[in-house]
C-alpha positions as a Python dict, from the first residue, in 0.01 Angstrom:
ca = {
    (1, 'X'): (0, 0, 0),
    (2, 'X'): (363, 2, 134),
    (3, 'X'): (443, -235, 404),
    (4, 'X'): (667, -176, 674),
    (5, 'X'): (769, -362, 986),
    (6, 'X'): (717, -203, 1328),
    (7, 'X'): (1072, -241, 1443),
    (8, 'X'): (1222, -85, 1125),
    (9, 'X'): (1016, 219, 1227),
    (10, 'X'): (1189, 552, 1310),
    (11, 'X'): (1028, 817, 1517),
    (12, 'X'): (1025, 1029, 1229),
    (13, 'X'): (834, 819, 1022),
    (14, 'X'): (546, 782, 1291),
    (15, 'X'): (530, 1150, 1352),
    (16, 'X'): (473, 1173, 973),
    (17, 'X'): (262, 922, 876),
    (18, 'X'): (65, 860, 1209),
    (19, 'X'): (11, 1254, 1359),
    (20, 'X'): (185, 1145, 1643),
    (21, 'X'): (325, 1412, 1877),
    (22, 'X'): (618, 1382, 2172),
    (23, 'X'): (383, 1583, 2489),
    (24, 'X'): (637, 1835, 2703),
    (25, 'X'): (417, 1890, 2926),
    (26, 'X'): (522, 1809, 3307),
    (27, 'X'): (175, 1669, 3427),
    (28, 'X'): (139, 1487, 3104),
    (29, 'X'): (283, 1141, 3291),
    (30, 'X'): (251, 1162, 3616),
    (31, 'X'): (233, 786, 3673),
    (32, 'X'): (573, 711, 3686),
    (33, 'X'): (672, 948, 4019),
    (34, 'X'): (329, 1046, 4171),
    (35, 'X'): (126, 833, 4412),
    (36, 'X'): (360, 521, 4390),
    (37, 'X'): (268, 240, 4610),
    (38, 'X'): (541, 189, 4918),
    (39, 'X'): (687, -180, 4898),
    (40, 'X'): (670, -491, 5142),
    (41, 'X'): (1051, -593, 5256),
    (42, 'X'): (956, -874, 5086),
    (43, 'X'): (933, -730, 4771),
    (44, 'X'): (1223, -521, 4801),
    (45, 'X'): (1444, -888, 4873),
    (46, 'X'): (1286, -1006, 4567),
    (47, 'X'): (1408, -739, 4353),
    (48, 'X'): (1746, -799, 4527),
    (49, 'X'): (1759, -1136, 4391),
    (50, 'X'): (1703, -1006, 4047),
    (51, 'X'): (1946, -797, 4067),
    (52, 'X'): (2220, -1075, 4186),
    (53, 'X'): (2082, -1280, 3894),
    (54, 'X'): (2150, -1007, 3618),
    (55, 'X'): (2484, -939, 3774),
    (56, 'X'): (2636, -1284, 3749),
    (57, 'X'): (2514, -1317, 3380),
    (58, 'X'): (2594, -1030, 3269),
    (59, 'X'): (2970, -1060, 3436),
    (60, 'X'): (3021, -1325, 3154),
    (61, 'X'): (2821, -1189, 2882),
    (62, 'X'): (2574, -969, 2704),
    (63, 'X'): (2202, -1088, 2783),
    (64, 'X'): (1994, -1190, 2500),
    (65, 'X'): (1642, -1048, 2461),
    (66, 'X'): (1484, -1410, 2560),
    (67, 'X'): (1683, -1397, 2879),
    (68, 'X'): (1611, -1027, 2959),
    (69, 'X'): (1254, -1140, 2977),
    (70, 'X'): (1305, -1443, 3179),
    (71, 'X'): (1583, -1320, 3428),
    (72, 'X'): (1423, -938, 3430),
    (73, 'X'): (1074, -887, 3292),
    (74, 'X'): (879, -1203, 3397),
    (75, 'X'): (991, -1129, 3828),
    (76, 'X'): (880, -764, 3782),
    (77, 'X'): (584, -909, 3589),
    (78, 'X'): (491, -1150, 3888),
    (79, 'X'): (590, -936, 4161),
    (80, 'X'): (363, -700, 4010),
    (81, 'X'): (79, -874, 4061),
    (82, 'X'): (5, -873, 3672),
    (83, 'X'): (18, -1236, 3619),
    (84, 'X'): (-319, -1262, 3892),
    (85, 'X'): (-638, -1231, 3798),
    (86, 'X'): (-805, -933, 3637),
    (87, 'X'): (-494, -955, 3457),
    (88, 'X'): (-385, -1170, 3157),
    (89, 'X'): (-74, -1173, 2961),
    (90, 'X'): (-11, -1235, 2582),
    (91, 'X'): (315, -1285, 2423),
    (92, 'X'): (403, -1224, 2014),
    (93, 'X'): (41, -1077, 1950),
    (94, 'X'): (10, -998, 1629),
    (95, 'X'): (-71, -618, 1535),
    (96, 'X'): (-127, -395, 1226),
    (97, 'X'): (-158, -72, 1185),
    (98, 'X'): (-251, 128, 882),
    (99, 'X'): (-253, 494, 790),
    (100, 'X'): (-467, 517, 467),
    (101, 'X'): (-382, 856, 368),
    (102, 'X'): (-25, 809, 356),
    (103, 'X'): (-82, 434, 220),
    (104, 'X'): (121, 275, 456),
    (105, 'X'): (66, -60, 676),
    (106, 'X'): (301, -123, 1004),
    (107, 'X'): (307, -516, 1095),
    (108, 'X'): (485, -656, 1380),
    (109, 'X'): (453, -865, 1712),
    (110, 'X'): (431, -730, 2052),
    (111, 'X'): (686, -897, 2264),
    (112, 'X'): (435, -897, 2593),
    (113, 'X'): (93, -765, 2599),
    (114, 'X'): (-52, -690, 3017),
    (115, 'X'): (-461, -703, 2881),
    (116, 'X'): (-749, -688, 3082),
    (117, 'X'): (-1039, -810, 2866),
    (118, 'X'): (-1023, -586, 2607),
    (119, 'X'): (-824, -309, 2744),
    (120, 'X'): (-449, -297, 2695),
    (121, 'X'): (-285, -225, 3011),
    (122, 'X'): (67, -267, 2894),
    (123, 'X'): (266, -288, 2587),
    (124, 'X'): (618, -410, 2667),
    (125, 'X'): (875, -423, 2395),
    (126, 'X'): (1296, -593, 2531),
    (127, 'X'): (1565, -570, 2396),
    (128, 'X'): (1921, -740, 2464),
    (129, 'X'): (2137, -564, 2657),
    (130, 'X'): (2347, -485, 2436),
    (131, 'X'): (2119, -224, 2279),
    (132, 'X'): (2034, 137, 2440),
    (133, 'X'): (1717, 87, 2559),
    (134, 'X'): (1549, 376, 2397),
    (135, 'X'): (1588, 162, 2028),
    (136, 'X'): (1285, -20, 2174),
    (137, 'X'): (1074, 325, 2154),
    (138, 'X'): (917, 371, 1822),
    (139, 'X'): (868, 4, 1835),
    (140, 'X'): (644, 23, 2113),
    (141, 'X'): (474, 345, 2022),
    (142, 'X'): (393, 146, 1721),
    (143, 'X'): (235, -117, 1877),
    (144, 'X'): (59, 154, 2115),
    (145, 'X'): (-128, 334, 1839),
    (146, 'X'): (-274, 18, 1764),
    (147, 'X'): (-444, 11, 2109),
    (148, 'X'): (-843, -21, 2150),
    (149, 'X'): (-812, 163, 2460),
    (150, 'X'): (-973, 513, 2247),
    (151, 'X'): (-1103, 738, 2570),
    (152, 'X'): (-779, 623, 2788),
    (153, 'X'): (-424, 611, 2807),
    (154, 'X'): (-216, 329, 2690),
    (155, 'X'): (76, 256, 2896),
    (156, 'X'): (418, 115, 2747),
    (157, 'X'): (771, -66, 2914),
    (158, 'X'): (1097, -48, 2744),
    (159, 'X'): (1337, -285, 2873),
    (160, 'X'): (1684, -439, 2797),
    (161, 'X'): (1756, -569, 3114),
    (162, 'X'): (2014, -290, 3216),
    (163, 'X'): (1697, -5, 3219),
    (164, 'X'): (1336, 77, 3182),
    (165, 'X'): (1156, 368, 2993),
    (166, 'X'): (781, 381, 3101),
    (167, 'X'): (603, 521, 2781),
    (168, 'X'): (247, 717, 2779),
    (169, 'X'): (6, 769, 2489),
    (170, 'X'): (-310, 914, 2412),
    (171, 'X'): (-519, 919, 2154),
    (172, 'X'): (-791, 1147, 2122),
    (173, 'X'): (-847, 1508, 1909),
    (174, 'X'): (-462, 1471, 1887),
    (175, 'X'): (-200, 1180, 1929),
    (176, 'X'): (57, 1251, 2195),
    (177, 'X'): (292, 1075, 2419),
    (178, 'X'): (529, 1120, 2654),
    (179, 'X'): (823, 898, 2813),
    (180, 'X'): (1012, 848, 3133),
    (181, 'X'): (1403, 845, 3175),
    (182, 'X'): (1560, 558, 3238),
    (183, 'X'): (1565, 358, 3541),
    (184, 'X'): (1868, 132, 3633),
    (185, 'X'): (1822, -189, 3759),
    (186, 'X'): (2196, -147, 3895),
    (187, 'X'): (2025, 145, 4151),
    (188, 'X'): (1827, 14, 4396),
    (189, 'X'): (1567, 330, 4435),
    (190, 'X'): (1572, 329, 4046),
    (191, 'X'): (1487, -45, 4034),
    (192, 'X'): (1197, -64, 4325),
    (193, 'X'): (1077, 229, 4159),
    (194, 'X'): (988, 52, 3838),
    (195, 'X'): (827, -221, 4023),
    (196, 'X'): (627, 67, 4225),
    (197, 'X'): (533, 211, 3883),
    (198, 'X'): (359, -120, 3776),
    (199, 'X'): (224, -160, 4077),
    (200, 'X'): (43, 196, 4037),
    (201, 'X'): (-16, 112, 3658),
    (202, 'X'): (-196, -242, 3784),
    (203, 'X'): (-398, -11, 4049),
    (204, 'X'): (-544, 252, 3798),
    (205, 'X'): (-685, 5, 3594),
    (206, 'X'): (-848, -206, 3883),
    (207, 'X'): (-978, 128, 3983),
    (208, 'X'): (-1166, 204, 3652),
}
């Protein structure tokens, strides 16, 4: 059986292999514009000082990934209420994947897993900023199809500091999913909109 490492896969090669399937349908995700929580003044000052944080660093260089998810992620992750109780967080889980037919076996490590018990509520894959964020994708879809969640939807993040890409999947008679477009942290409505989105990700869940 051929191995191959989740972030040397291509988008083409999971379509193949994997029967997965980009949705174009409009209601498809929803979760990223609809029903989005309003946010406390409070919050929105928060995400201001984010924002002066990743502008002074990046003023003298490129961020590493590390530092995307210390300056960027880990804020959004805690202002998000994701770091509280139903909610759990793992870092580098380890995942494999395997599609028998085509004799293939995807390894990796998910950069930060949002769980409650058993059910994946977020796969989030960062990158430095000096990639475009959308490298992170088939990554992260990866990692997704390896979800236990079988009668819901997974949720994904893509992040390298600069933007965000919320990713949907769903696996059931067929696999689809579906993405955002990217949200700048360097536009405030953009920005408080991702931390809106996690907010409304964080409340489906709790809801279920």
């Amino acid at each position: 059986m051929q191995t191959i490492q989740a972030r040397d896969i291509s988008l083409y090669e999971l379509e193949e292999k994997f029967c997965l399937q980009l949705s174009t349908d409009t209601a498809f995700l929803t979760e990223w514009m609809d029903n989005l929580p309003p946010l406390t003044e409070i919050e929105k000052q928060s995400l201001k000082r984010v924002q002066s944080n990743y502008f002074n660093l990046t003023r003298r260089r490129l961020i590493s990934e590390e530092a995307v998810k210390m300056v960027v992620l880990s804020p959004l992750l805690d202002l998000a209420g994701l770091y509280q109780p139903p909610f759990e967080i793992e870092t580098e889980t380890s995942v494999e994947i395997i599609a028998e037919e085509e004799g293939v076996k995807l390894k990796g490590n998910i950069d930060v897993l949002v769980v409650q018990k058993n059910f994946w509520i977020l796969v989030i894959e960062s990158k430095s900023t000096k990639f475009d964020v959308m490298v992170a994708l088939p990554e992260a879809l990866a990692y997704m199809l390896n979800s236990p969640n079988r009668e819901k939807p997974s949720f994904g993040l893509l992040v390298n500091g600069r933007e965000f890409v919320f990713v949907k999947l769903v696996k059931q008679e067929e696999i689809k999913y579906a993405r955002s477009y990217a949200l700048s942290i360097e536009k405030d409505g953009e920005f408080e909109q991702v931390l809106s989105v996690l907010k409304r990700v964080a409340e489906l869940v709790i809801k279920v």
